[in-house]
C-alpha positions in Angstrom: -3.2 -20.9 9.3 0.7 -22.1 8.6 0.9 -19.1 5.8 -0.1 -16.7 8.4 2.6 -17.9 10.8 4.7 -17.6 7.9 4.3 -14.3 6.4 4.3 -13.5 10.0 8.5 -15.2 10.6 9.3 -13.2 6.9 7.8 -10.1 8.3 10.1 -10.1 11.9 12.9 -11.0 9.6 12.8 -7.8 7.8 11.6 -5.8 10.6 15.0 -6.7 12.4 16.7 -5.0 10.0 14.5 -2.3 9.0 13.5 -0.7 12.6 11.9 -1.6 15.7 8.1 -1.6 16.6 5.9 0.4 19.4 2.5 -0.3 19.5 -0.5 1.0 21.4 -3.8 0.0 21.7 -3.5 -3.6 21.3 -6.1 -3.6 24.1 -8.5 -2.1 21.5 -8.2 -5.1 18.8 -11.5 -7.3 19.4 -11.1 -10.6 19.6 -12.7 -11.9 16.5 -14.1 -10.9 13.1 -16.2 -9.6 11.8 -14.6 -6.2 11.6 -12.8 -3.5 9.2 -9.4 -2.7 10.0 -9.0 1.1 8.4 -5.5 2.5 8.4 -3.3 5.4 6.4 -0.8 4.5 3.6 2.2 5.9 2.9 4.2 3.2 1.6 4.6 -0.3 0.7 5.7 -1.1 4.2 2.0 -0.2 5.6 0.5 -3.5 5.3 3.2 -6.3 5.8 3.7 -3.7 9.2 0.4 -3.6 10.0 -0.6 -7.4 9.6 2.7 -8.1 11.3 1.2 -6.0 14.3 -2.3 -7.4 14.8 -2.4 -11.1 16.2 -2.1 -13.9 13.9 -5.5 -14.3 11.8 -6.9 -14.6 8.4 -6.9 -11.5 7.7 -8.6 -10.4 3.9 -7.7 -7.4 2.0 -7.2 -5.8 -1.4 -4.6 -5.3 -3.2 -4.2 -4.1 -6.5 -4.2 -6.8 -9.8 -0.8 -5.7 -10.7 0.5 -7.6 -8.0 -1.6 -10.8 -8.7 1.0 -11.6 -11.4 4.0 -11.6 -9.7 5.5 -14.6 -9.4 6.3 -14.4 -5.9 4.4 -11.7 -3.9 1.2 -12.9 -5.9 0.8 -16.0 -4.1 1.9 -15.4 -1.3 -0.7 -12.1 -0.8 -3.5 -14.6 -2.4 -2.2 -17.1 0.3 -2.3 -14.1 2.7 -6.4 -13.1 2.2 -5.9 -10.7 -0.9 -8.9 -10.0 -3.1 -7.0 -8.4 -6.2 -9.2 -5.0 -7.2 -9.2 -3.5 -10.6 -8.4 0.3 -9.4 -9.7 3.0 -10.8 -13.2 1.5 -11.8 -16.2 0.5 -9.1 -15.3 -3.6 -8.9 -18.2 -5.2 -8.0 -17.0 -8.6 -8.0 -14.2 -7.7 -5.4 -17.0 -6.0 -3.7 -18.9 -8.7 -3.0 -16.0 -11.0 -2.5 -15.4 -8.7 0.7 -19.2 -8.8 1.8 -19.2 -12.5 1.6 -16.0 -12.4 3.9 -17.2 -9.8 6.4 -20.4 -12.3 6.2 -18.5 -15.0 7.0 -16.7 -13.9 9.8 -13.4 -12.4 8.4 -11.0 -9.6 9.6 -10.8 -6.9 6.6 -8.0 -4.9 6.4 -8.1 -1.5 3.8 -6.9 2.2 3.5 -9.5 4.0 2.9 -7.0 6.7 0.5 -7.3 4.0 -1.8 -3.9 4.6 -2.8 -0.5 5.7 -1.3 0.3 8.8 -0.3 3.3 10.5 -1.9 3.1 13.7 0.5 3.5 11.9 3.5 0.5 12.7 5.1 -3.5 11.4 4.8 -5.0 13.0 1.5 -8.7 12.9 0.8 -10.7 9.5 1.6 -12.6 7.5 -0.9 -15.9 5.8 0.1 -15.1 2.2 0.0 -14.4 1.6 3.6 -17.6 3.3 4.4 -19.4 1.3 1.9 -18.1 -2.3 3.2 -19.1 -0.6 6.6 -22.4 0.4 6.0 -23.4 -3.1 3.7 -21.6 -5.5 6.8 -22.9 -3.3 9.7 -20.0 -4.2 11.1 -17.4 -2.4 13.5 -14.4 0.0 11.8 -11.1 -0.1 14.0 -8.6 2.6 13.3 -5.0 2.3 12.9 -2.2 5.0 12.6 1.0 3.9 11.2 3.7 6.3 12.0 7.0 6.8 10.2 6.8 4.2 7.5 7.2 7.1 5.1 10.7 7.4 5.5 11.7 3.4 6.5 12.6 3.0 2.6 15.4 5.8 3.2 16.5 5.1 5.6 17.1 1.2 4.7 19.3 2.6 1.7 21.4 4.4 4.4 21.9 1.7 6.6 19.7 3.6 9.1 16.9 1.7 11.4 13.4 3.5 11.9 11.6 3.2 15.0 8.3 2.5 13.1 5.2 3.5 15.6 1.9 1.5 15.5 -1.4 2.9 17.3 -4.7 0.8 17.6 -8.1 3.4 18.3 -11.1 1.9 19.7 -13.9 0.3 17.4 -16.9 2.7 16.3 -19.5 1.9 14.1 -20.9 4.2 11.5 -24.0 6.1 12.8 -27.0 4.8 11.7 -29.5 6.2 9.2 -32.9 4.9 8.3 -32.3 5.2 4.7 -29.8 3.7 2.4 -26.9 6.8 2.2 -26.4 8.8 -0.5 -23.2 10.0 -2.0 -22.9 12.8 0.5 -23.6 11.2 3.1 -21.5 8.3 2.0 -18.7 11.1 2.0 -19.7 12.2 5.6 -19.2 8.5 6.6 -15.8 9.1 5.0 -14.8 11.7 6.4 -15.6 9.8 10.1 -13.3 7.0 9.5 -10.8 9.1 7.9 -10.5 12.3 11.2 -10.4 9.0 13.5 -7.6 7.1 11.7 -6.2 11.0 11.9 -6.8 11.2 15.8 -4.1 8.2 15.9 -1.3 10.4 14.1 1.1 12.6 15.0 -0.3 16.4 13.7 2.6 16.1 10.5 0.1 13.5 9.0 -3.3 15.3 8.9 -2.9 16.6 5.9 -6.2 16.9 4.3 -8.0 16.5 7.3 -5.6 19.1 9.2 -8.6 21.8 9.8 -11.2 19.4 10.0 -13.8 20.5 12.7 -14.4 16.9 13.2 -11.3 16.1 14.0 -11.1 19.2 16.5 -13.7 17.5 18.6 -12.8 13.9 18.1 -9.5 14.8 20.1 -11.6 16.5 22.6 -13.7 13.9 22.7 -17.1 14.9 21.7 -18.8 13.6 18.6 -17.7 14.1 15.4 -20.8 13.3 13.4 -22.1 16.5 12.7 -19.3 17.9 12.2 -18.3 14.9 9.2 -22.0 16.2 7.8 -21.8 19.5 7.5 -18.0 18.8 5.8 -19.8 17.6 3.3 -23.2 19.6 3.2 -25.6 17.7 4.6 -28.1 18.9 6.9 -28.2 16.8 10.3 -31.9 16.8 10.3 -32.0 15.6 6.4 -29.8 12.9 7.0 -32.2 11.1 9.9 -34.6 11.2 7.3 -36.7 13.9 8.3 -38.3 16.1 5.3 -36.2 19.3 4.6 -37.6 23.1 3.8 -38.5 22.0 0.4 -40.5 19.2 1.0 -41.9 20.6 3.9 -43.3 23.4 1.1 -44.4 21.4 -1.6 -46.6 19.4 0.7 -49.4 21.7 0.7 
């Protein structure tokens, strides 16, 4: 645990210079893993800020492998819990790395964009988080990180950014009694994605700006159905049930 507490002391080191930090919903952090951590990215500041927010822990996470040879952020982020991803392709082996942390108890942290965003706001979700979800069975906390898209100006002008970090409460994935397919994969995408968007100020929705599911998250009613028909599954069809086609052929 010392490189925690360490990376933790380099973190508050920087943050003094670079802005100050509000967060909210540290009531909503469980106690212990398992769980996926699910935030939005919009710079390189997202995940030292993040990690720097949540209580000290071993917390595992990707990262891509271009930062495995560094000779000075590589160790430290393979020190830190990073499992180093080859982007752009499915890794399986980093895949499995991360089930065999969630199995064993670990806090996993990801943004589901897969990438950062250059248009400072959320852009469209890929289905790794709700992969590592559905395989774990595990809960998905949401995190909003607010203002990190302009810390790196505002550093080069001298400036400090009051850098905002908001907590939601845990969900799990709704359950279906078949493995999901790629749409409904999607719809379980599109859930994590409008309730990391439900943390953020309206500026970042971007994507998910005119998302019915989002519409009723903040109302609080259920955004499932809405997250299915986003992505053009029937409710009915996705419990399983036969659909209008089936239904005909079984005569």
């Amino acid at each position: 645990m010392w490189i925690v507490y360490f990376l933790h002391a380099i973190i508050r080191i920087c943050l003094f210079f670079a802005g100050r930090l509000t967060m909210t919903g540290r009531e909503h952090i469980p106690p212990a893993g398992p769980y996926i951590m699910v935030t939005n990215h919009m710079s390189k500041a997202d995940p030292p800020l993040v990690y720097y927010a949540f209580p000290p822990m071993k917390l595992r996470f990707f990262a891509g492998e271009k930062w495995e040879s560094h000779p000075i952020f590589g160790p430290l982020m393979k020190w830190g819990g990073a499992i180093y991803i080859n982007r752009g392709e499915v890794d399986r082996k980093a895949l499995k790395e991360a089930l065999e942390a969630l199995e064993a108890g670990s806090v996993f942290g990801l943004a589901p964009e897969g990438t950062r965003s250059r248009v400072g706001k959320l852009i469209p979700g890929k289905d790794g988080a709700a992969y590592l979800a559905y395989r774990a069975k595990v809960p998905l906390v949401p995190v909003g990180v607010v203002n990190t898209d302009v810390v790196g100006r505002n550093v080069a002008r001298l400036r400090r950014t009051h850098l905002e970090v908001h907590v939601g409460r845990p969900f799990m994935l709704p359950e279906l009694n078949h493995r999901p397919k790629g749409p409904e994969l999607s719809a379980y995408t599109h859930l994590i994605m409008v309730h990391i968007a439900a943390l953020l100020p309206e500026r970042y929705w971007g994507y998910y700006a005119g998302s019915p599911a989002l519409k009723v998250l903040l109302a609080g009613e259920d955004p499932w159905p809405h997250c299915l028909a986003a992505e053009g599954v029937a409710e009915k069809n996705s419990q399983g049930q036969p659909d209008a086609t089936e239904t005909q052929g079984a005569g």
